[in-house]
N, C-alpha and C positions, 0 to 999 in steps of 0.2 A: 269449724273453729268458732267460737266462741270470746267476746271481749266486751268489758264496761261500753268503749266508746270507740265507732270505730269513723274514722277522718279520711275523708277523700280529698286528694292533691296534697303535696309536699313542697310546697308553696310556703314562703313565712309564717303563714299566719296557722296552716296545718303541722309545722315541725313546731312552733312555739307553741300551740296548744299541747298536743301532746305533752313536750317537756316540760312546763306547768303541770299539767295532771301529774304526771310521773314524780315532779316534787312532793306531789301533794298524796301518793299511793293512789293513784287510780289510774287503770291499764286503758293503752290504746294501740292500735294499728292504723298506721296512715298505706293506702292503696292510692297508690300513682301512677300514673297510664305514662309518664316520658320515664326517662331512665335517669341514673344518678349523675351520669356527665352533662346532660343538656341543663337541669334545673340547677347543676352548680355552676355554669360557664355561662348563663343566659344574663345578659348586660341589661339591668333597668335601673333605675333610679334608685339614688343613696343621699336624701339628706332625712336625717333623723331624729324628730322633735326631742327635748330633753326628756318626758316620758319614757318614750320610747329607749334612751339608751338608760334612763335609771332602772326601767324593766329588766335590763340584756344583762347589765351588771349583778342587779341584786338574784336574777334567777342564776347564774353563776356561768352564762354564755357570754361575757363580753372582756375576758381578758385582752383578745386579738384586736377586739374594735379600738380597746382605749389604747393601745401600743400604737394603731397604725392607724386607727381614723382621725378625719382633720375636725379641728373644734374651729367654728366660726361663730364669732360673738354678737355677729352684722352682718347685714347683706347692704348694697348698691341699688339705687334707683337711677337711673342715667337716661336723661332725653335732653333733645338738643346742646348734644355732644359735651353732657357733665355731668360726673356721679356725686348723686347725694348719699351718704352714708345712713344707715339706720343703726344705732347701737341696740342691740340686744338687753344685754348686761345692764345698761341703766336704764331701759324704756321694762322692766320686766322683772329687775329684781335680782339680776346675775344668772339667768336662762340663758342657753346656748343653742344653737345645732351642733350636730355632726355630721360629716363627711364620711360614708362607708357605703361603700356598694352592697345591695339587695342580695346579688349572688354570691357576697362574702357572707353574710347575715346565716342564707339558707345554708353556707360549707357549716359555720360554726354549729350552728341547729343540727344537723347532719349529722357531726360528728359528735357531737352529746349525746342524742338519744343514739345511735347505733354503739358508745359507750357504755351507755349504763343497759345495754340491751333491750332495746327497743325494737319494735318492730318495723318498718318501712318495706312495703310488697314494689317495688320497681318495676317499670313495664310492663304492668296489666294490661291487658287487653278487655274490649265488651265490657265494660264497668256499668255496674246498672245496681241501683237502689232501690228495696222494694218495703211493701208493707211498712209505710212513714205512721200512717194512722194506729197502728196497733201495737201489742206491751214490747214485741220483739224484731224492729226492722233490720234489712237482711243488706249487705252487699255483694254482689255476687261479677265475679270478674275470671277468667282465665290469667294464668302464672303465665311467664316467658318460656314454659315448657308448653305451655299448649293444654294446660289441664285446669279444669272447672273448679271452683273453687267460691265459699260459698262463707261471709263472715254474719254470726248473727251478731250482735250489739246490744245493750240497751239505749241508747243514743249515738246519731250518729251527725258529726258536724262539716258540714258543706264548705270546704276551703279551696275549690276546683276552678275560680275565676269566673270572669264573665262568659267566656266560652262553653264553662264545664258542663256537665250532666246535672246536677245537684238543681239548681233552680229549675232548670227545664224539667225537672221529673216531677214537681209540683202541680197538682190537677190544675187546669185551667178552670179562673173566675178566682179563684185563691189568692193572687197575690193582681199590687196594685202599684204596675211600673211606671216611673215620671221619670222622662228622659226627655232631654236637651243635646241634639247635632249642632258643634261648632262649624262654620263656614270657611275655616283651616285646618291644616296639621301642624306639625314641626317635623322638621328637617334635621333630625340628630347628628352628632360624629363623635368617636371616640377617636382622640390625638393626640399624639405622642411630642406636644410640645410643651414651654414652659410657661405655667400659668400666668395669664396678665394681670390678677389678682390674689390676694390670700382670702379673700370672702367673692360669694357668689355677685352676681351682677344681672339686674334686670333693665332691660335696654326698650323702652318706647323711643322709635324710627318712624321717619314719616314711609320707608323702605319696605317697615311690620318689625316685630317683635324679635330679640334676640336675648337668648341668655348664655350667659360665661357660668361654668361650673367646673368642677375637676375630680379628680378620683384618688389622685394619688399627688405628690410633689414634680413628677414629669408628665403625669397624663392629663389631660384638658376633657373638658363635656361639654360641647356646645350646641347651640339649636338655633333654626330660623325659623321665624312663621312662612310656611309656603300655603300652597293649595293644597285641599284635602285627597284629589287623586294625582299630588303630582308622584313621576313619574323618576326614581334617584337613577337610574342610568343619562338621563339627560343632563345629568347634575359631576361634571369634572371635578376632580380633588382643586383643581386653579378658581376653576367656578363658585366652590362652596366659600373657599379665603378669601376670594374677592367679596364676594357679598358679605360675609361673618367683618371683612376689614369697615367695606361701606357703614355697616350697622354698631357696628363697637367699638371700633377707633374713637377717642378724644379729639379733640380742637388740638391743632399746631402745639408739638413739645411734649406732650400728655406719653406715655407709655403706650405702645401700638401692640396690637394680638401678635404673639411668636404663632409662627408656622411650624408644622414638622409633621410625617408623616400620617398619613388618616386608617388609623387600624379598624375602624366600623362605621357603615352607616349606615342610616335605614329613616324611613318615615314613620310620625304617631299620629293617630288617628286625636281627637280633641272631642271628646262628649261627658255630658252629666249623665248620671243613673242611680235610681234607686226603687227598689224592690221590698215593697211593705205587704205583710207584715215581715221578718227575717226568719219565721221559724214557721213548720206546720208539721203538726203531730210530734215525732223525735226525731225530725230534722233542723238542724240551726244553722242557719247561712252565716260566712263571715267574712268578711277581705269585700274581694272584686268577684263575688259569688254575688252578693249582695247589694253593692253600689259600686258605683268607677265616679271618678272625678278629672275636670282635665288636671296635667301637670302641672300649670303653672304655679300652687299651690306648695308642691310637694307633698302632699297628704295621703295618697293611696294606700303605702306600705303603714305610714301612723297610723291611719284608720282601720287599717285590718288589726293593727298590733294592738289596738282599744277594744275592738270587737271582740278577740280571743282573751284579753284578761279580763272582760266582763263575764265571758263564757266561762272560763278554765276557776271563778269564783262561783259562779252560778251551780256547775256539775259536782266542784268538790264537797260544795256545802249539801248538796243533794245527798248525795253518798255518805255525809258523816253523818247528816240528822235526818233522814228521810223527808226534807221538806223544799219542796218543788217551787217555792215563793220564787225567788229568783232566777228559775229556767223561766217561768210564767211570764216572767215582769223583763227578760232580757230583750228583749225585739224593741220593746218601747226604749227604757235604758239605753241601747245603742242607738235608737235612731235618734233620737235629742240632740245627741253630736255629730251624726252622720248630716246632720241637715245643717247643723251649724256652721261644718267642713265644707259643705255645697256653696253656703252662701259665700263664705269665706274665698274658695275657689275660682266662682262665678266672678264676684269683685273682681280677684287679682287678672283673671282673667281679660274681662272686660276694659279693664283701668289701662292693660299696656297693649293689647291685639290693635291693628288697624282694620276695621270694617270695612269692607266693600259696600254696604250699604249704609254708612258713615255721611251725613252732610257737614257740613263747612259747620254748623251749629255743634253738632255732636264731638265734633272736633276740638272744639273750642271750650267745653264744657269737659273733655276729657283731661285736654291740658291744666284747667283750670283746678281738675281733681288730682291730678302730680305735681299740684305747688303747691296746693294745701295741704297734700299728703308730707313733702319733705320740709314744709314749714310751721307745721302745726305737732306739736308735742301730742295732741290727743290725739290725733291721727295715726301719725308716727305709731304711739302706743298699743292703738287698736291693732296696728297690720303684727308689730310683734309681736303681742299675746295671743293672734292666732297662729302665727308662723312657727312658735316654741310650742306651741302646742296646748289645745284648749284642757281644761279636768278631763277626768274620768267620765264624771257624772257631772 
C-alpha cells in the first residue's frame, strides 16, 4: 500500500495532522498499536491555549469543544491560604483557555477523518519504520488479523509519544537529548464533586504543591505534589481529601473543596525533555515524540498542536510547489517554541513545587517571587502570555 504521508500513533497531534493535510488534498494513514476504545477513554489533561482552540474551530473540528468546553479567562494563584486572581482577558488582550479533555479532542479528530474517509489502522502489532534516509521510507506492522503489511510513504511523521518507536528508531549519535528528572510526581484524581472554582487554581503549601481543575460542571481534576515512586494503593479515597482539604482550603469562612466520589486516580511522573534535531531524513517527530514538559504548565497537548501545524504547512506547501524550504527549516521553527514552553514550564514549575533540597534561603526567595508575581502587572503579564499561548513562530 502506498500513501503521500504515512503517521504513526493516533494521538492529537497524529489525528490533527492528518486532518490538516486532508484539508488541504494530501493523503495520509495513521497506524496505531492501541485500539479505538483505549485512545478515546484515556483521561490526560485539557486545558487549551487559545491557538490551539482557534485551530479546532477554524479546521472545522471544534463544534463539541465550543458547546461543552469551559472558557476560563484567569487562573488562581493561592499561598498562604489566599487566591490571587490573574485576569487573562486584560493582562493579554481578551485571550482565554479552555477547558476540554484531551480524550474528547482525539473522539472529535476520530470521528472527522473516519468521516471524510480516512484511514486509521487500529491495533497494529510489531510496528517498525524503515529506510528514514532514502526517496521511499516504509512502515511496516501486522493488522489485528495477524497479517504483514507493509505502508510505503513519501514522508512519514513520528506522533507515537515519548514511549513510541519513531524516536528510538533514529541511528544513534543523531539526535541530541536534554532531559531534566523532577524530584516529585503528582497525585491525580478524577471526582465527581462540585467545583470549588469556575477557573483553575494553583496552590503553593508549605505541605507541596496542589492544583484545583475540572472537566466538566460536576467533575473536578485535582493533584498533589507526592514523591516520584509513591505508591496510590497506600493512598485511601479519606486520605487523598484530607490532604487535597490541608492544601486548598482557604482561611476560616472562604468556600472549602466539595467531596464526592473519586472515579480515577493514578500517579505522573514530572520531567523536561527534548530531542534535537525533530527530523532525520523523512521522518518528522511531533508531540511527546519529540519533547515532554512537566504539567504544571499545561503545555504538552499546545505544543504538539504547534508542532503539527508547522508540519501539516511545511508538507502541504511541498506538495503544491515542489519546494522543501520549509520541511528543511521545520525542526529549527519548532524548537524556538518548544524551548520557550520549557523555560516557561520549568518557571511554573519551580515557582509552586516544595524542594526537598530547598533551604530556609530558597524559600524565602521563592515566596518573594509569588508576591511579585501577583503584585506586579508585568509579571502578572508575562505568566499570561505564556499560559494563552506563545506565536507560531
Amino acid at each position: 500500500m502506498r500513501t503521500q504521508v504515512g503517521i504513526v500513533g493516533a494521538g492529537p497531534a497524529g489525528l490533527l495532522l492528518s486532518h490538516l493535510l486532508h484539508l488541504q488534498g494530501v493523503e495520509s494513514v495513521i497506524v496505531e498499536a492501541r485500539d479505538r476504545n483505549y485512545i478515546e477513554e484515556r483521561i490526560r489533561a485539557g486545558v487549551l491555549e487559545q491557538g490551539t482552540v482557534d485551530l479546532l474551530i477554524h479546521a472545522g473540528v471544534g463544534e463539541r469543544m465550543t458547546r461543552e468546553g469551559l472558557i476560563h479567562r484567569g487562573i488562581a494563584i493561592r499561598f498562604d491560604g489566599h487566591s490571587h486572581r490573574l485576569d487573562f482577558g486584560d493582562l493579554t488582550g481578551g485571550k482565554a483557555i479552555t477547558v476540554y479533555g484531551q480524550h474528547e479532542v482525539v473522539k472529535d479528530l476520530i470521528a472527522a477523518r473516519l468521516a471524510a474517509g480516512g484511514q486509521i489502522v487500529f491495533e497494529a502489532a510489531r510496528v517498525s519504520i524503515h529506510d528514514l534516509d532514502g526517496n521511499r521510507p516504509r512502515i511496516r506492522y501486522e493488522d489485528n488479523n495477524g497479517i504483514r503489511c507493509e505502508l510505503a510513504c513519501d514522508l512519514i511523521a513520528g506522533c507515537d509519544g515519548g514511549h513510541g518507536i519513531c524516536r528510538s528508531s533514529i541511528p544513534e549519535g543523531v539526535l541530541t537529548t536534554y532531559q531534566r528528572d523532577y524530584p516529585f510526581a503528582w497525585l491525580g484524581i478524577l471526582a465527581e464533586s462540585i467545583p470549588l472554582s469556575e477557573e483553575l487554581i494553583y496552590t503553593h503549601h508549605e505541605r507541596g504543591f496542589a492544583l484545583f481543575s475540572m472537566r466538566a460542571p460536576t467533575i473536578t481534576r485535582l493533584y498533589l505534589q507526592c514523591a516520584p515512586d509513591e505508591n496510590i494503593a497506600e493512598w485511601p479515597d479519606e486520605g487523598i481529601w484530607a490532604e487535597l482539604h490541608a492544601r486548598l482550603d482557604e482561611k476560616q469562612g472562604e468556600p472549602r473543596l466539595a467531596e464526592g466520589p473519586i472515579l480515577r486516580k493514578g500517579v505522573t511522573a514530572m520531567r523536561s525533555l527534548v530531542a534535537e534535531p525533530m527530523r532525520y531524513g523523512r521522518l518528522f517527530l511531533a508531540g511527546d515524540a519529540a519533547h515532554i514538559v512537566p504539567a504544571t504548565g499545561a503545555k504538552g497537548l499546545n505544543l504538539a498542536v504547534a508542532d503539527v501545524q508547522v508540519l501539516a504547512r511545511a508538507i502541504t506547501t511541498y506538495y503544491s510547489t515542489g519546494q522543501a524550504d520549509l520541511l528543511d527549516r521545520y525542526s529549527d521553527t519548532c524548537l524556538r517554541r518548544v524551548w520557550k514552553v520549557q523555560r516557561f514550564s520549568l518557571w511554573m514549575t519551580s515557582l509552586l513545587h516544595r524542594f526537598a533540597t530547598q533551604t530556609a534561603y530558597d524559600q524565602r526567595i521563592q515566596r518573594a517571587e509569588l508576591e511579585y508575581l501577583v503584585h506586579s502587572r508585568a509579571a502578572a503579564q508575562s505568566l499570561a502570555e505564556n499560559y494563552v499561548g506563545l506565536p507560531l513562530e
